[in-house]
C-alpha positions, 0 to 999 in steps of 0.5 A: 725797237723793242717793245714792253711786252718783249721786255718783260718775256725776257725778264720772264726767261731770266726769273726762270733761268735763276729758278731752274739754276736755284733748283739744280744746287739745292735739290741736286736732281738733274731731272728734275731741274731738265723737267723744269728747263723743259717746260719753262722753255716750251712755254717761252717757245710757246709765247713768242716763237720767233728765234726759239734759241734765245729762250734756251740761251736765257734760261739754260745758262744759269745752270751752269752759271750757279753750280760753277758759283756754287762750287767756287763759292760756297762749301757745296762740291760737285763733282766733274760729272755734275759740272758736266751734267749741268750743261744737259741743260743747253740741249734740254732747253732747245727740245723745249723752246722748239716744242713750244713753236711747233705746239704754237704752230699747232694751235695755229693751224688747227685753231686760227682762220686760214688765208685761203678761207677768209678769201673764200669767204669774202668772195661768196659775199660779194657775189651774193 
């Protein structure tokens, strides 16, 4: 079943995804549009990351999606080479979202009280 807050990470990705797709046809800088995949997908990794790879599916898509929309639609022409450019976005996306758990995992670890501590720790209780 899915729950409130899962709908409305997945509504974040897709407002994300539309924003890196608006940023790649009207700037037109791969990097600055794989900077931005990157950091929307860490975050998304980040906040829940359980099945990371949906987060770059979600966001990386509307790249490609909006320079083929671009391209066929409006008067803004792209080249073979962008066509293809705009697909970088796919591996971009699956650097970020797996940095995200595993910065997730980091701050787990470092951050949050271990099993075998709480166990310890109940046990030093009960015997004093």
């Amino acid at each position: 079943m899915i729950r409130a807050t899962d709908i409305l990470i997945y509504v974040l990705a897709v407002l994300l995804g539309l924003a890196a797709g608006t940023l790649e046809i009207t700037i037109g800088d791969l990097l600055v549009t794989a900077i931005f995949i990157m950091i929307a997908t860490m975050a998304l990794g980040f906040a829940r990351p359980s099945h990371a790879w949906r987060w770059m599916v979600i966001v990386a898509v509307f790249v490609p999606l909006f320079r083929l929309t671009a391209y066929l639609l409006l008067t803004q022409k792209s080249d073979r080479a962008q066509m293809w450019e705009s697909g970088f976005a796919f591996l971009i996306g699956t650097v970020g979202a797996y940095a995200g758990v595993l910065g997730r995992r980091g701050v787990d670890e470092l951050f949050r009280p271990h099993k075998a501590e709480e166990l310890s720790e109940t046990r030093g209780r009960k015997e004093t």
